[in-house]
C-alpha positions in Angstrom: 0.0 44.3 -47.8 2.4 45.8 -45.2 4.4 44.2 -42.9 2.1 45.9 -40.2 -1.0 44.5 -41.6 0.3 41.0 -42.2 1.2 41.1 -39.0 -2.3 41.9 -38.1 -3.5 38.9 -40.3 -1.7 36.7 -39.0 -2.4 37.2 -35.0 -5.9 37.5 -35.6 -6.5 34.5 -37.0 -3.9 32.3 -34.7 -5.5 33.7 -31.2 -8.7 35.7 -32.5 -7.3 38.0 -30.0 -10.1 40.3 -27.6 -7.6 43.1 -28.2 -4.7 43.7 -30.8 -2.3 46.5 -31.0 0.4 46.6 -33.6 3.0 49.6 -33.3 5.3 49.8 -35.9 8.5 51.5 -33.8 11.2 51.3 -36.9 11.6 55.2 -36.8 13.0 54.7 -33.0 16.3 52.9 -34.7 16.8 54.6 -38.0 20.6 54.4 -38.8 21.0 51.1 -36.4 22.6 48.2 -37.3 19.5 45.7 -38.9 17.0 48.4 -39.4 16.1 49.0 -43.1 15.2 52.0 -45.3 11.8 52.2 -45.5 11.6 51.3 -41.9 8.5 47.9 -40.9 11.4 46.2 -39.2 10.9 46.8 -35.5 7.4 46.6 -34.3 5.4 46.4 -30.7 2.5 44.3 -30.3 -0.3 43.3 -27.4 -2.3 41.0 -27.9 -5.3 40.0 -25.4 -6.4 36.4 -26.0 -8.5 33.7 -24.1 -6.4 31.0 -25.5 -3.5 32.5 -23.1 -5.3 31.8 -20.2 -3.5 29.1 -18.2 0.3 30.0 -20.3 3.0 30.7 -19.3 4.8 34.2 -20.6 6.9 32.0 -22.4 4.4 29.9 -24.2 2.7 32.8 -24.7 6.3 34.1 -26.6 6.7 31.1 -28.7 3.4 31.1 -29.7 3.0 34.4 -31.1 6.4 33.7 -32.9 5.3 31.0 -34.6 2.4 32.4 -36.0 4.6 35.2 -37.2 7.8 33.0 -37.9 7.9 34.1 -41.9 8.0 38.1 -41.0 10.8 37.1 -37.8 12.6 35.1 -40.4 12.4 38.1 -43.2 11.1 41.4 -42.7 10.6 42.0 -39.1 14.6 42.4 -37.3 13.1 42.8 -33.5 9.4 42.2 -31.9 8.4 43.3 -28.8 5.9 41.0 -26.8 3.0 41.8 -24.5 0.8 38.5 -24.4 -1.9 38.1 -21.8 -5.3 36.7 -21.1 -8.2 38.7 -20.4 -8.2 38.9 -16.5 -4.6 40.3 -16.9 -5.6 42.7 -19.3 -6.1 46.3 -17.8 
């Protein structure tokens, strides 16, 4: 399983998100300091959810790291965030 797809996994079944969109953006830092060969170590996801209706951004952060607290402590050197509930969604 990629990193990509455990990812995936892993945010689905935490928020069973309305929308989820996982963009893998290693290419973008090739040859920079913490970014692998082979690349699956800087990635952008969105994620719509009900369950972040009423959070703040930065629950809304700290939530989605700890679901994905394994790949932040191994695989995974920087992760963009775009959390929101469904009225914010556009």
């Amino acid at each position: 399983m990629t990193v990509a797809e455990r990812i995936d996994a892993k945010l689905t079944a935490a928020f069973r998100p309305l929308e989820l969109e996982i963009v893998d953006q290693s290419h973008l830092h090739k040859g920079h300091a913490g970014a692998p060969e082979g690349g699956e170590s800087h990635f952008r996801v969105r994620v719509v959810a009900e369950l972040f209706d009423g959070m703040s951004r930065v629950d809304r952060q700290r939530k989605v790291n700890e679901a994905l607290r394994e790949e932040l402590a191994g695989p995974v050197h920087a992760l963009s965030v775009e959390a929101l509930a469904p009225d914010e969604a556009r």
